[in-house]
C-alpha angles and dihedrals in degrees: 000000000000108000090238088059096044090048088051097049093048091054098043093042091035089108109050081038093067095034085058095044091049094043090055088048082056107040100065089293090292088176093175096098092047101051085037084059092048099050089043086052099047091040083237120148109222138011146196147187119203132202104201136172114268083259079058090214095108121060106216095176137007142181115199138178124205099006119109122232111250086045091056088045092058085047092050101044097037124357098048081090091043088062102114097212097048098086091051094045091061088062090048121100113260137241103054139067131263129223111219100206091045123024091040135093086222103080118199098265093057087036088062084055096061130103095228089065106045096040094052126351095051082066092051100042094243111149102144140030148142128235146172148158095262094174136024137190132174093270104026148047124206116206128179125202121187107190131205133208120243081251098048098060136228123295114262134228092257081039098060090035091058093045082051095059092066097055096086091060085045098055079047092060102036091050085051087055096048096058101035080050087051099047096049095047085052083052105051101032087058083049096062089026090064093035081055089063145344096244136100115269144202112209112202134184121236085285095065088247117142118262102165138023117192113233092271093043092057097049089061134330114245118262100262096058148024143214119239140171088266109048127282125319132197122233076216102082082198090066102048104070098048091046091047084044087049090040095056091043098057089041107044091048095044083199096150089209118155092223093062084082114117117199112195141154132240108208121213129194115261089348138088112270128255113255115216139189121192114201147173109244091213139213111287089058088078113104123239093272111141091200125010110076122217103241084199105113111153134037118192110200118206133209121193120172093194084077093069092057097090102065101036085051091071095029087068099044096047100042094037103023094238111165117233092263088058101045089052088060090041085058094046100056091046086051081056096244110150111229093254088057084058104041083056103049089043094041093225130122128279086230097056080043088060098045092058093046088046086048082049098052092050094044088045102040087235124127102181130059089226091053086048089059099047079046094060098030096062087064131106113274097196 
């Protein structure tokens, strides 16, 4: 397409072209129109966009427009790393787009001798594109590819720089999704995460980092562990090196296999222990996104039984008339702590201890421990 009719048709079709390239940001990154626009714009005849690893040599999501499906799937399963400009893509500045027939060490002649040529794109009539890593996360690398037809010519030099000037708004879009996409798949994941059990919960990415604290969580950790920057941690050291193992098992495999839970305990001085359940958050808990991957894999959900104590505490001393030292008791034994544990922890004497639980009994109607517990364990935690 000659450059002055490829200028005139960007300024007069600027606007529409942008309008098209927010409303997919903001439609569930449905990046088709816009890659339709751009192909109509550049006279190309296919485009893709392309979600890879950061090593960029595995392609995790695409888009693509006019190629069909069983030759993108060869692309994607085999030919993305034949390309003979991907290697030297990867040592390329980012942010801007490349013209093969231009801007690349395999010239066309050579180009027409590859593999990759003659095993896929001959039978699609791609003979030219540009292409680029026009975004880039920590995890992930964006990369879009406009392709030509051996009729429709390279991309010149005024061609590659006009498709360029639309990158900015592109990274600007792309960086909108991203975060729209985020925030959906936190939300959601901590949806089915909370309909899975009642309990508090911890969501984490595929380096075991925290992406998500329930409401009670956030408030404080329970004594026992910590949040950190990098994950959880046990003030246990015992405990650390089998969860982070766990962690890393369920999700590294990315398996999503019930039996991938792991239930344990966190045991806590003169106190009842933390329980724990590790678990995969699977795949239907992925929002509706065609391009942009959770990166939320795991939930621990945390009992403490300390937590209930609040409530019950006044419960007993307003239906029974406990005072608060005896509450407190009331509330030990259900918590399982024999009276010596908490002799020790309270520095006071087995014998006063005694007093008070007899004092309980009388003002409960109860004349067993284990009947006390059931007693306070049938009321009301919240």
């Amino acid at each position: 397409m000659p450059d002055d009719t490829l200028r005139k048709r960007f300024a007069e079709h600027n606007e529409q072209l942008l309008g098209t390239l927010y409303g997919s940001a903001l439609s569930n990154g449905q990046w088709g129109p816009f890659l339709k626009r751009m192909i109509d714009l550049t006279g190309s005849r296919s485009a893709r966009l392309l979600l890879l690893n950061q090593g960029a040599n595995t392609v995790q999501r695409s888009i693509k427009v006019n190629i069909d499906d069983s030759a993108h799937q060869r692309y994607v399963e085999h030919f993305v790393n034949l390309c003979p400009w991907r290697t030297e893509l990867g040592e390329k500045p980012t942010g801007q787009l490349y013209s093969t027939y231009l801007d690349f060490s395999c010239r066309q002649p050579t180009f027409y001798q590859t593999e990759f040529f003659n095993d896929w794109a001959r039978g699609l009539d791609i003979h030219h594109g540009v292409c680029g890593t026009v975004y880039s996360t920590e995890q992930h690398k964006v990369q879009l590819l406009i392709q030509r037809t051996g009729g429709q010519g390279y991309y010149s030099r005024e061609e590659t720089n006009l498709i360029n000037s639309v990158l900015p708004h592109m990274r600007q879009a792309l960086r909108l999704s991203a975060q729209m996409a985020d925030r959906e798949a936190r939300l959601t994941s901590a949806l089915n995460a909370a309909q899975s059990h009642p309990l508090p919960f911890v969501l984490f990415n595929a380096n075991g980092q925290i992406r998500y604290l329930s409401p009670q969580l956030e408030q404080a950790a329970p004594m026992g562990l910590r949040f950190t920057s990098n994950g959880v941690e046990f003030t246990d050291p015992n405990l650390n090196p089998p969860f982070k193992a766990a962690l890393q098992r369920l999700t590294g495999q990315a398996a999503h296999c019930q039996s991938l839970e792991w239930r344990f305990e966190v045991p806590r001085p003169h106190c009842p222990p933390l329980y724990c359940l590790l678990t995969p958050v699977f795949p239907g808990a992925e929002p509706n996104l065609p391009f942009w991957q959770t990166d939320i894999h795991a939930a621990l959900y945390i009992r403490d039984p300390l937590a209930q104590i609040g409530r019950r505490h006044q419960q007993l001393v307003t239906a029974y008339g406990l005072t608060d030292t005896e509450a407190r008791l009331a509330l030990d034994i259900a918590l399982g702590l024999e009276l010596k544990a908490v002799a020790t922890r309270d520095h006071r004497s087995i014998h006063t201890l005694r007093s008070q639980l007899k004092s309980v009994f009388n003002k409960t109607g109860c004349s067993r421990q284990s009947q006390l517990a059931a007693l306070v364990n049938q009321l009301p935690a919240r």
